[in-house]
C-alpha positions in Angstrom: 0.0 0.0 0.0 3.2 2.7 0.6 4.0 2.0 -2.8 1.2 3.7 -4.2 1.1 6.8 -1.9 3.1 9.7 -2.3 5.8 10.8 0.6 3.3 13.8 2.3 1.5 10.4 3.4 2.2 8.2 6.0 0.7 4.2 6.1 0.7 1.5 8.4 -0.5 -1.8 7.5 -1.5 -5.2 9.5 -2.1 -8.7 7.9 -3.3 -9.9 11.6 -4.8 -8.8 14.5 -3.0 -7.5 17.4 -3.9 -8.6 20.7 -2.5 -4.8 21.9 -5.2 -3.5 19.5 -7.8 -1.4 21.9 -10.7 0.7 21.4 -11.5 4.1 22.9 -14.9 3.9 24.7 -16.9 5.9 22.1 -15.0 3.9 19.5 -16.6 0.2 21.3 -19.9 1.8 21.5 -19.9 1.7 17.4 -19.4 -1.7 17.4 -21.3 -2.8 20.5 -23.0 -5.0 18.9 -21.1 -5.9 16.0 -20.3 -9.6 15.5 -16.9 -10.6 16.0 -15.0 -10.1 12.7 -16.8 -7.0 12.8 -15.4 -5.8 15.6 -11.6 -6.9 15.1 -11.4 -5.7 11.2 -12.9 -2.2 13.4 -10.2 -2.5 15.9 -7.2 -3.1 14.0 -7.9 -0.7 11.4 -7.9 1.9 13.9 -5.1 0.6 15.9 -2.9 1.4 12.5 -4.3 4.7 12.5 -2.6 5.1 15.8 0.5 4.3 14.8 0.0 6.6 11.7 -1.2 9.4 13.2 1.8 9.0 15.9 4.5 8.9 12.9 2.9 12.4 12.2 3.1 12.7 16.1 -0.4 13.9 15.9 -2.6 12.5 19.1 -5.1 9.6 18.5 -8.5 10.6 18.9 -11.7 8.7 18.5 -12.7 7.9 14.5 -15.9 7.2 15.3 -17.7 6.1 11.9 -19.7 9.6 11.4 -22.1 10.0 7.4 -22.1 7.2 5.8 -19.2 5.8 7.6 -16.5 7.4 7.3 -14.3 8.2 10.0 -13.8 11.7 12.0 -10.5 12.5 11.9 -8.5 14.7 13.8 -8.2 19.0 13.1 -5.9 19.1 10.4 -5.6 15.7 9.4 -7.2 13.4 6.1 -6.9 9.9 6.1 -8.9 6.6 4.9 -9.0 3.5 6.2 -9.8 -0.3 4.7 -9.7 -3.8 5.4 -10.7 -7.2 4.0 -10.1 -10.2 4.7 -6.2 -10.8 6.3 -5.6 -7.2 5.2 -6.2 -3.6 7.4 -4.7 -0.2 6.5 -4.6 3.4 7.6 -3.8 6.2 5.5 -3.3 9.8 6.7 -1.7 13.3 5.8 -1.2 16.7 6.7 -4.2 18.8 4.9 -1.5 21.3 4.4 0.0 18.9 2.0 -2.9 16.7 1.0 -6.1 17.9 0.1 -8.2 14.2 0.1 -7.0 10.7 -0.2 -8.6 7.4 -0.6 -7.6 3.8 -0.2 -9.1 0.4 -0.9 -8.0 -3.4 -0.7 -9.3 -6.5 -1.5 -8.9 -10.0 -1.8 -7.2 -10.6 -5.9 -9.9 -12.8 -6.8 -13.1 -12.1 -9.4 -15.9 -10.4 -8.0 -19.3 -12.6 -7.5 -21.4 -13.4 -10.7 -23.7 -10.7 -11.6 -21.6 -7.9 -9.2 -19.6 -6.0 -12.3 -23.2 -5.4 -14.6 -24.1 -3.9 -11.1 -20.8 -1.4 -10.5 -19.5 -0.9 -14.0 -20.8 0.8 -16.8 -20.7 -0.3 -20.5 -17.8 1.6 -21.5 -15.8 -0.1 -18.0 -16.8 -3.3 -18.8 -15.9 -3.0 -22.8 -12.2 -1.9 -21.7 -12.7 -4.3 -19.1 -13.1 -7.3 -20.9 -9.7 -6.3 -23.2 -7.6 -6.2 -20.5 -9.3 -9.5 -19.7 -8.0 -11.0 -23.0 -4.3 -9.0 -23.2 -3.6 -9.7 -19.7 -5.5 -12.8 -18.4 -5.1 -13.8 -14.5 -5.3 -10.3 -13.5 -8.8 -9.9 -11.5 -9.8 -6.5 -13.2 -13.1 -6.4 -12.6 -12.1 -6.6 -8.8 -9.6 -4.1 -9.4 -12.1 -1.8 -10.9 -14.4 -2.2 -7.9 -11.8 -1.4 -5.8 -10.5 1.7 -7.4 -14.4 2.5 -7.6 -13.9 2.3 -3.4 -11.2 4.8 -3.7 -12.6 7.0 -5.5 -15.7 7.1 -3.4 -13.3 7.9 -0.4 -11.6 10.6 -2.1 -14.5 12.1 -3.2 -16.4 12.2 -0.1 -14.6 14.4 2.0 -14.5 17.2 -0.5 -18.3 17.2 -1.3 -20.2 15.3 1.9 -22.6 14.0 -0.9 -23.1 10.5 -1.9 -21.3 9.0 -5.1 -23.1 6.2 -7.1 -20.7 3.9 -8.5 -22.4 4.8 -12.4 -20.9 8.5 -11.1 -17.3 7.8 -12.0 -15.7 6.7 -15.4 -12.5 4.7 -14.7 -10.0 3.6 -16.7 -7.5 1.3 -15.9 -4.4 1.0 -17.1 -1.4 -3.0 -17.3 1.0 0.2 -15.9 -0.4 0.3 -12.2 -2.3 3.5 -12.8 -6.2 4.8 -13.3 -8.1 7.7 -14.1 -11.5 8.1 -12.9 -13.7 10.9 -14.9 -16.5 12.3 -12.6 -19.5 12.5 -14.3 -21.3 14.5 -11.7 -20.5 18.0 -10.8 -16.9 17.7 -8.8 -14.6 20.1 -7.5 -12.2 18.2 -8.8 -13.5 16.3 -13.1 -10.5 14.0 -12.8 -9.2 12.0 -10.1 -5.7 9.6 -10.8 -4.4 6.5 -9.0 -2.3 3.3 -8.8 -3.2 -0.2 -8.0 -1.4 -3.5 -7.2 -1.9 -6.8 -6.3 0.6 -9.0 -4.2 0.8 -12.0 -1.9 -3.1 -12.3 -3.0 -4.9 -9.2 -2.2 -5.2 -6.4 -4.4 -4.9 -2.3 -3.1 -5.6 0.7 -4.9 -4.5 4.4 -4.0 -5.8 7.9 -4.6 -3.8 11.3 -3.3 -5.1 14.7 -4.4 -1.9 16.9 -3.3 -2.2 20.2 -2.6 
């Protein structure tokens, strides 16, 4: 996941669950009755923003999921967090050096039957099904989901308004890049990122830089 953020941002990443990972009080009342899973994919997530946000030496506070989820971080801070399954991350900046960022990861495997007709329009799933044929064993319609997540998170922050995933054009590139076209109103018409996939999951990264 470093690989595909710039310097201004710092990451920390955990393929297990620490048993040191804790929870502020307002942090377990979010997940209070979450079921397991829920509640340690919840608590290590956040236990790597600590460590993030204390390589910025900026004090942890309590990212309590807030609209639609996303997490309140502290004055003067973006970030974005994910997690699937053996994977957690946390992402966070300065805003004096990056305006929004988003982050996604995922397990590198195809997506169910039936979910790409439901996230990608014609256009995606046209260059989608080249890449398919030029560079088979590479789960793109994962990755475009994925970079579809990132985008979302990016997006959010700077506008506080939902974003359907028919919203965004993306196209992805065999170089590790994408470009997503917003086809809704945006501060920002373009938005550019990387992806990867390793060791079986899959990440993709999206810094807007001051």
């Amino acid at each position: 996941m470093s690989a595909l953020l710039p310097a201004p941002v710092v990451v920390e990443t955990a393929y297990s669950d620490p048993p040191q990972a804790r929870l502020e009080p307002e942090e377990e009342a979010a997940v209070a009755r979450a079921v397991e899973s829920r509640r340690r994919e919840f608590t290590t997530v956040r236990h790597c923003a600590r460590l993030a946000l204390g390589r910025l030496g900026v004090p942890y506070r309590p990212l309590v999921p807030g609209l639609r989820g996303a997490p309140s971080w502290p004055e003067g801070i973006v970030g974005s967090l994910t997690h699937c399954a053996g994977f957690r991350a946390a992402a966070v900046a300065r805003s004096e050096d990056v305006l929004s960022l988003g982050i996604d990861a995922e397990p590198a495997l195809p997506l169910p039957e039936g979910v790409l007709d439901a996230i990608a329009l014609p256009a995606e799933q046209q260059r989608n099904t080249a890449l398919s044929t030029t560079r088979p064993g590479t789960p793109w319609d994962r990755i475009l989901f994925s970079a579809k997540e990132s985008v979302y998170k990016t997006w959010f922050p700077l506008t506080h308004t939902f974003l359907d995933f028919s919203e965004a054009d993306l196209t992805l590139r065999p170089d590790g890049t994408f470009t997503a076209v917003l086809l809704v109103p945006s501060p920002l018409p373009t938005l550019d990122g990387h992806w990867h996939v390793h060791d079986g999951h899959l990440a993709t990264a999206i810094t807007v830089l001051r």
